[in-house]
VEXDOTI-438695 format. One line per field, with one value per residue: y, z, x of N, C-alpha, C, CB in turn; residue number from 1; residue in one letter. Coordinates in steps of 0.001 Angstrom, whole numbers. Each point is the difference from the previous one (the first is absolute). Glycine has a CB too. Layout:
// residues N
n.north	c(Y_...)
n.up	c(Z_...)
n.east	c(X_...)
ca.north	c(Y_...)
ca.up	c(Z_...)
ca.east	c(X_...)
c.north	c(Y_...)
c.up	c(Z_...)
c.east	c(X_...)
cb.north	c(Y_...)
cb.up	c(Z_...)
cb.east	c(X_...)
k	c(NUM_...)
r	c(A_...)
***
This chain:
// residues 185
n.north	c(202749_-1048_2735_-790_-2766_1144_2132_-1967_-2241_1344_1360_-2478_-782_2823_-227_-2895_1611_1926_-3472_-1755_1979_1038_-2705_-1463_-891_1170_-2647_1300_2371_-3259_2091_-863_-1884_2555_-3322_782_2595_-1126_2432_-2493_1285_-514_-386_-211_1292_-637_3755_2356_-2726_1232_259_-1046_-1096_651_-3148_2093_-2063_2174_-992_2214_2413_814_1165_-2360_1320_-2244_1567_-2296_2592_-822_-1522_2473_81_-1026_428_-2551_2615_395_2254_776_-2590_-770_907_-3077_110_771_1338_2849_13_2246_-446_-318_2062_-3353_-1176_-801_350_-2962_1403_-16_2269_1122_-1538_2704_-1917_2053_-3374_1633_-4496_1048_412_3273_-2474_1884_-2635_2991_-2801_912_-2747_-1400_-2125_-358_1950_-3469_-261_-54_2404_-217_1028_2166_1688_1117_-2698_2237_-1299_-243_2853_1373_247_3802_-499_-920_-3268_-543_1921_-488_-3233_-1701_123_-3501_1748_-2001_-2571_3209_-3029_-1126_3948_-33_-2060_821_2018_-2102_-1624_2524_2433_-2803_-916_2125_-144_-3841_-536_3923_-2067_-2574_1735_938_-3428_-911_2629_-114_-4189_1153_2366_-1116_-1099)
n.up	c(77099_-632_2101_1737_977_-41_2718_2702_-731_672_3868_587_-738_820_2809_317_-768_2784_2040_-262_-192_3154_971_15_4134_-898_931_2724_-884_-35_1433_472_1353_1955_-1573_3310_1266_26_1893_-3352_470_3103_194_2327_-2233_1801_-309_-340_-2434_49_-3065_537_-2854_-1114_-1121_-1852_-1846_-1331_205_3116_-1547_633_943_700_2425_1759_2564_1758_2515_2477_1417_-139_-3560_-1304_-3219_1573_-3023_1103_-2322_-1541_612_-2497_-2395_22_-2345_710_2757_2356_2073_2537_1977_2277_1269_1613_620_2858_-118_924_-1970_-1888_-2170_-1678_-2904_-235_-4546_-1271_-2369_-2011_-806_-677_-9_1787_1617_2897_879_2351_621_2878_-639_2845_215_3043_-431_1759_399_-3171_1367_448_-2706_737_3173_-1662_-2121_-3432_-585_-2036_3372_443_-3132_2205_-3741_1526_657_-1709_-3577_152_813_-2919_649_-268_-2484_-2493_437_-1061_-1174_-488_-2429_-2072_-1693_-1222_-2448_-654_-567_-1668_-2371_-1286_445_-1161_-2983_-900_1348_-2411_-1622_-266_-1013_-2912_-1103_-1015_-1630_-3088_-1044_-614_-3425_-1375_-281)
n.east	c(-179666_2863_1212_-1134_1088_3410_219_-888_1247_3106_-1982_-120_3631_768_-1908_984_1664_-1349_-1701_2840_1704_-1177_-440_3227_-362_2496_642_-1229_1998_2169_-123_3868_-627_2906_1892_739_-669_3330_-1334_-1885_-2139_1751_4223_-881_3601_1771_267_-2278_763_1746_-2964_-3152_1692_-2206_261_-2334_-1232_1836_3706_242_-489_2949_-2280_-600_-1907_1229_-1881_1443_-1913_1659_-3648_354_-2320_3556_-349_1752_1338_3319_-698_-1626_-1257_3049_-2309_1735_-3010_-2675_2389_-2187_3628_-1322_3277_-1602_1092_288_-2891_1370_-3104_-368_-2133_-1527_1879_-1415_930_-2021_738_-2526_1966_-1134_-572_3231_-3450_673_-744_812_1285_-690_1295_104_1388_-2741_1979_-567_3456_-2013_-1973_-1387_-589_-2257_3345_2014_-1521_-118_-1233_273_-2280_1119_-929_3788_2855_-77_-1130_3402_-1618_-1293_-1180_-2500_-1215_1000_-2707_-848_-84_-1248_3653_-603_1213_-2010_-710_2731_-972_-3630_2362_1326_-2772_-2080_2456_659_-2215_-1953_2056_-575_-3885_774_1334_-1806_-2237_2296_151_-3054_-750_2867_-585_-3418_426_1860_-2848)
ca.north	c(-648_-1142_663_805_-1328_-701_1062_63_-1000_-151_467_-677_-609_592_60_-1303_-237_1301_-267_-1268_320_671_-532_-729_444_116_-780_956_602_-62_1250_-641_-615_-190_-1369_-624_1070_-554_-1239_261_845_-466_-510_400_-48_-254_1357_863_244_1090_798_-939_-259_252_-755_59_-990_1362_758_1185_1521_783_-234_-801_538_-1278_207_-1405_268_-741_187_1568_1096_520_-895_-874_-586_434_145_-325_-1150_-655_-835_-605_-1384_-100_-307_963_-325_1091_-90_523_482_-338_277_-972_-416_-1775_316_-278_689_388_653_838_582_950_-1_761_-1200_623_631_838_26_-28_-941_369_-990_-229_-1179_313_-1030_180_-363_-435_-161_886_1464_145_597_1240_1194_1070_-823_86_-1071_826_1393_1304_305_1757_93_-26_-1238_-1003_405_173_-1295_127_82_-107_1148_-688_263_1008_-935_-1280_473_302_-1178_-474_1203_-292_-1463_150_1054_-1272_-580_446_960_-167_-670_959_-78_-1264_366_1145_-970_-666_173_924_-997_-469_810_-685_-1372)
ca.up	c(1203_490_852_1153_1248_-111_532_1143_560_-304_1521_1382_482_500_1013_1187_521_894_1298_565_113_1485_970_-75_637_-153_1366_954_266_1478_701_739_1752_951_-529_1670_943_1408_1129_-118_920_998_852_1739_419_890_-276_-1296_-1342_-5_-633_-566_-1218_-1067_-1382_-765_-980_-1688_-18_442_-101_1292_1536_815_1253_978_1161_1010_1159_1078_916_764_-968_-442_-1623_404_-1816_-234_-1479_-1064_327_-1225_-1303_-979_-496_146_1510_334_1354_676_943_1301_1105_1203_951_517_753_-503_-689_-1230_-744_-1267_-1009_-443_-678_-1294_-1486_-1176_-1479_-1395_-801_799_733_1609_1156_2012_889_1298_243_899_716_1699_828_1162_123_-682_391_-970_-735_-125_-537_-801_-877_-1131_-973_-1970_155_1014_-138_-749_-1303_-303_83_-296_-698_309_38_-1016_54_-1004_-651_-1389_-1206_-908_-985_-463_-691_-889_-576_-871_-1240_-1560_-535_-588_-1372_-1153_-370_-235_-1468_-961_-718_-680_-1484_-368_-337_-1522_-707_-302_15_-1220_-879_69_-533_-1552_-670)
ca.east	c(-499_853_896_-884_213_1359_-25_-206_501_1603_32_-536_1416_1054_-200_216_2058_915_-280_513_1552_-161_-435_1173_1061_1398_936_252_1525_679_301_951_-954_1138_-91_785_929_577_-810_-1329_-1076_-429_1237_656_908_634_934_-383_1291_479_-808_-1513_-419_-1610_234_-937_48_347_625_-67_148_137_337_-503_76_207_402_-522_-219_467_-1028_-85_-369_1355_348_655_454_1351_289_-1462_-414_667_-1004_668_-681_-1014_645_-147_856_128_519_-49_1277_-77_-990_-130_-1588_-456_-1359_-60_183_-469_726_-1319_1402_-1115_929_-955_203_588_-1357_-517_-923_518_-897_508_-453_1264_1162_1002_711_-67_1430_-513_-1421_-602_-947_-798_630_707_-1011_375_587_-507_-949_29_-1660_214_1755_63_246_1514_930_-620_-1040_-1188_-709_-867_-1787_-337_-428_-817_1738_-133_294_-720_-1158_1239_543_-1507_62_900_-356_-1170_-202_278_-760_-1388_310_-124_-1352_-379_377_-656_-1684_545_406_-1156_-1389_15_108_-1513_-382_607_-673)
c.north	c(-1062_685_147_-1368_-773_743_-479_-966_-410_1121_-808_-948_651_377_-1329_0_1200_-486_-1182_161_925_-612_-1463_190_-246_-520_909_673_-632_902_-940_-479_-115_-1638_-388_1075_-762_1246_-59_552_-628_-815_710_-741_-99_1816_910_-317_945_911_-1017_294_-379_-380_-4_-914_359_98_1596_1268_514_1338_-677_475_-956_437_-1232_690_-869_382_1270_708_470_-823_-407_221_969_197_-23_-1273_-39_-767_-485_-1068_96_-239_1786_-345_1376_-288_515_495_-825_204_-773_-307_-1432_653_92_1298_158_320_404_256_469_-98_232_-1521_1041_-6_1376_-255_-7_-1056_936_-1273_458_-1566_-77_-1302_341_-44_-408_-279_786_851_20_1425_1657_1145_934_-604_347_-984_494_1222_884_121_1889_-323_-1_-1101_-865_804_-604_-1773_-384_-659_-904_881_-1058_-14_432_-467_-809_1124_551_-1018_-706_1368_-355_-1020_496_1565_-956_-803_402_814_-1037_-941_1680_-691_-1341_353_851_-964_-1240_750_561_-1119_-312_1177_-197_-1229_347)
c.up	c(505_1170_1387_963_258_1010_1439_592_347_1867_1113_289_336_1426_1188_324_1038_1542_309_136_1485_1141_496_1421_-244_1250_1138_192_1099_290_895_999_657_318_1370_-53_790_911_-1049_978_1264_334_912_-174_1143_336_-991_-1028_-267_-1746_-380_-1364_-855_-1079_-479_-1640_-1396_952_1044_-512_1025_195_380_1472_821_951_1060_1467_1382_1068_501_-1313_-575_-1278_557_-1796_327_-1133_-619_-252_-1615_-765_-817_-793_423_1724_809_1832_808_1401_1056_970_1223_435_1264_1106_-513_-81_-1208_-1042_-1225_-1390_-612_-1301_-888_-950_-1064_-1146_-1126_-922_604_1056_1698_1032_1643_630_1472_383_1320_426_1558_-148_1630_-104_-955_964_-428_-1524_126_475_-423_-1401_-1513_-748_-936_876_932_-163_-571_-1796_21_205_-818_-890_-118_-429_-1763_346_-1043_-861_-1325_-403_-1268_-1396_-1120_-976_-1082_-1123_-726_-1541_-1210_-698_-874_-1187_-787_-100_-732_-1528_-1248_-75_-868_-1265_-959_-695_-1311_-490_-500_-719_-1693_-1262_-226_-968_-893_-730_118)
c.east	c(974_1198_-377_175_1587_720_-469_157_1859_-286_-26_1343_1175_-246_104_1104_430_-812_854_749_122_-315_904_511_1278_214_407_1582_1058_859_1555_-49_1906_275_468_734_965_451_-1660_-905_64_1288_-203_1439_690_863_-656_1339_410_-438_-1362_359_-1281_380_-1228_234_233_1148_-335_465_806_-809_-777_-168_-398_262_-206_589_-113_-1395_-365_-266_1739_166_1103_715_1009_42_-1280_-218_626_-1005_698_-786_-1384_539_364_1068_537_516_-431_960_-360_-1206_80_-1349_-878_-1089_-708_6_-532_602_-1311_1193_-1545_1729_-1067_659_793_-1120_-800_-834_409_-238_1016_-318_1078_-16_-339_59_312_1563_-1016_-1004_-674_-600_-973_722_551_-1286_197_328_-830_-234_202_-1249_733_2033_-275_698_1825_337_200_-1271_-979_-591_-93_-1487_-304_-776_72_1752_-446_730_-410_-1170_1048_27_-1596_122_734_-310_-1514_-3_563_-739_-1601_320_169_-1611_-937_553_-202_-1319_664_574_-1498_-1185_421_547_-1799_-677_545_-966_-1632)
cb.north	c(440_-1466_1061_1951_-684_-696_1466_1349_-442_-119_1555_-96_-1401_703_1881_-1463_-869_2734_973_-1175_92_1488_1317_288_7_1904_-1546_-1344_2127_-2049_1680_948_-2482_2474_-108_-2749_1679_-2297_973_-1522_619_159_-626_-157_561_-3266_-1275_2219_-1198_-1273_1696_335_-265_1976_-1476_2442_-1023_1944_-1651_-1380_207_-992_1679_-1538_2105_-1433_2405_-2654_1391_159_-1956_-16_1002_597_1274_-1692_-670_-943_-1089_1857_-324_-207_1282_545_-1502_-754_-2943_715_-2326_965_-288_-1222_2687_320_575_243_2831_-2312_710_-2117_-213_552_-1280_1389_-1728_2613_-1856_3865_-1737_-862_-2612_940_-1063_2146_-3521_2731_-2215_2578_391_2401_-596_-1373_2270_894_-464_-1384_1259_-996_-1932_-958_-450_1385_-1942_1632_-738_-2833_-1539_-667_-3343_1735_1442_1923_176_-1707_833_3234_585_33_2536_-1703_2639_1239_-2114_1786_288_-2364_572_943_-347_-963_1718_758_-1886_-1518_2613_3_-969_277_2062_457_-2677_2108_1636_-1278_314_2489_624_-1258_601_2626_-1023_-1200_1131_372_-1996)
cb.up	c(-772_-2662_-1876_-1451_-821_-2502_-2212_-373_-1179_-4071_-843_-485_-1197_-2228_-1407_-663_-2801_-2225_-65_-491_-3036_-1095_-864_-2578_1221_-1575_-1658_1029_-609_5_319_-835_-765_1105_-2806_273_334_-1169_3429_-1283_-1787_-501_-1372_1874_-1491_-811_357_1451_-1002_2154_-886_1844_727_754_494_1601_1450_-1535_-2348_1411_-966_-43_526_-1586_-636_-1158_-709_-1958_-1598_-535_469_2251_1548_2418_-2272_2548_-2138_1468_9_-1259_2246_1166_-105_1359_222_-2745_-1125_-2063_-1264_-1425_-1224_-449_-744_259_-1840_-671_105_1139_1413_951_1235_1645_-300_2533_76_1622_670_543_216_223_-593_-1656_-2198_-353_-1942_481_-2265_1302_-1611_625_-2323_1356_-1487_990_2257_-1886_61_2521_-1027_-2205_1034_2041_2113_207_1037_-3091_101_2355_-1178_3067_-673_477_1632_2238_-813_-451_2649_-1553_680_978_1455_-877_763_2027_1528_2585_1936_1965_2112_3046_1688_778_2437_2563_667_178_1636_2962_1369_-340_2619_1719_939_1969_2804_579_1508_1901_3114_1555_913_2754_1287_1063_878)
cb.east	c(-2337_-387_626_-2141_-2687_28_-331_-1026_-2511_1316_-962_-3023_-703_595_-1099_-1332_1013_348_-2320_-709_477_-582_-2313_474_-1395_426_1146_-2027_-1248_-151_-3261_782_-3359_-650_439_341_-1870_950_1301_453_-1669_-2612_1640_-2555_-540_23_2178_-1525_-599_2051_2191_-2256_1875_-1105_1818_-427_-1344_-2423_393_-74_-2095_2242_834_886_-298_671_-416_404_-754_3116_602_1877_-2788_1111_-827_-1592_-2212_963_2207_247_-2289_2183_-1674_1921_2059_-1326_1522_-2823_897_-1726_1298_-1426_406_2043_-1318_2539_-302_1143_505_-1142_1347_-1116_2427_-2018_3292_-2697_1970_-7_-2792_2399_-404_356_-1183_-314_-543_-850_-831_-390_2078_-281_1001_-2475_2525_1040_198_-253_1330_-2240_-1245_1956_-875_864_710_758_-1716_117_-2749_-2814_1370_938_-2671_538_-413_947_1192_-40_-1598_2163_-526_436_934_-3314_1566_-133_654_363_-2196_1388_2506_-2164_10_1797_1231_-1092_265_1762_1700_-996_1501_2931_-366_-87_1642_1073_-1866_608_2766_759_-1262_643_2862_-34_-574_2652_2092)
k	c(1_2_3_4_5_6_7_8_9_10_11_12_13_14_15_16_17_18_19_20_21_22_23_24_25_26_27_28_29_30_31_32_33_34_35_36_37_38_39_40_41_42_43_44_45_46_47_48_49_50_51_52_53_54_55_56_57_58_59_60_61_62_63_64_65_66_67_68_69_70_71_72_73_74_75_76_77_78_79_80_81_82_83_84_85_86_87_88_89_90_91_92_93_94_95_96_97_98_99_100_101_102_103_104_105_106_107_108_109_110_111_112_113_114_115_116_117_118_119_120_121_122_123_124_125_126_127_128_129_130_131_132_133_134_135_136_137_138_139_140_141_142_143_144_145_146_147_148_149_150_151_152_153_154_155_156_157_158_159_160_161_162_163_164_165_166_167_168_169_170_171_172_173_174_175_176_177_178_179_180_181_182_183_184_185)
r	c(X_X_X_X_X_X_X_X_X_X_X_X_X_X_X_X_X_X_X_X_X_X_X_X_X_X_X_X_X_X_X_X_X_X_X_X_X_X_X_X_X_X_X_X_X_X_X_X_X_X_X_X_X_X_X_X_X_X_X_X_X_X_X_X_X_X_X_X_X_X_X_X_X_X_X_X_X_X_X_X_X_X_X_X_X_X_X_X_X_X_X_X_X_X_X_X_X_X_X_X_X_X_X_X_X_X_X_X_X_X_X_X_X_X_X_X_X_X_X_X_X_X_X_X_X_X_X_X_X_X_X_X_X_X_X_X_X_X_X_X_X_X_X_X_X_X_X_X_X_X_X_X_X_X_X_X_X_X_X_X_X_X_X_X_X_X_X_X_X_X_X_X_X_X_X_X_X_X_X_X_X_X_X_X_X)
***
């Protein structure tokens, strides 16, 4: 009888522990945020530069995709957009239209995680912006790739698994250690 209650009782603490340890929140995944751009969000220049730059807060993956769109909807980018670091730089060709433009980019963290966004800056008078102009929700797949969503991180539930199987194996093996010292004596 004595086992028996020792037993249900070594269960009920192993069960506290695999509950506390799961219900533990994991620190959230930092992800990569866009730190400064030049031109920043919302300059009015005087001239279109002759390239923009995307500075994040991780290291970058390649490829990178960086388009910047001139008022009239026309891409204005020249070449591939240069990944150095957490530094993302992409040359422009000539425009000489005044108004407001669009940098539309989608990079990937050196952890995988994707970010999109857009940039925009005025030459001259601002606009109401480029048309035809690409957002992260409506950029095509060869320019500018797809959105992200909020959706559950597969990371932060991942990272509860890998914390709560070990842990739950060694309060198993704790309760079988106890229970098979409690029979000896």
């Amino acid at each position: 009888m004595r086992v028996a209650a020792g037993l249900a009782g070594g269960v009920l603490v192993t069960l506290g522990v695999l509950l506390a340890l799961v219900s533990i929140p994991s620190p959230a995944a930092a992800h990569a945020t866009l730190l400064a751009s030049t031109p920043e969000d919302g300059d009015v220049l005087d001239a279109l530069p002759d390239r923009v730059s995307l500075e994040f807060t991780e290291d970058l993956a390649q490829p990178a995709y960086v388009i910047v769109r001139a008022p009239d909807g026309a891409a204005v980018t020249e070449g591939e957009p240069e990944v150095r670091g957490a530094l993302v730089t992409q040359m422009l060709a000539g425009a000489d239209l005044t108004g407001t433009y669009a940098i539309a980019y989608r990079v990937v963290a050196e952890d995988g995680h994707p970010l999109t966004g857009e940039v925009r800056f005025s030459v001259g008078t601002p606009t109401g912006g480029p048309s035809g102009s690409v957002s992260a929700g409506s950029a095509p797949r060869d320019e500018v790739a797809t959105t992200t969503t909020a959706e559950p991180d597969p990371e932060t539930s991942t990272r509860r698994i890998d914390v709560a199987v070990p842990a739950g194996l060694f309060a198993v093996a704790l309760v079988l250690l106890a229970w098979s010292r409690r029979k000896e004596t």
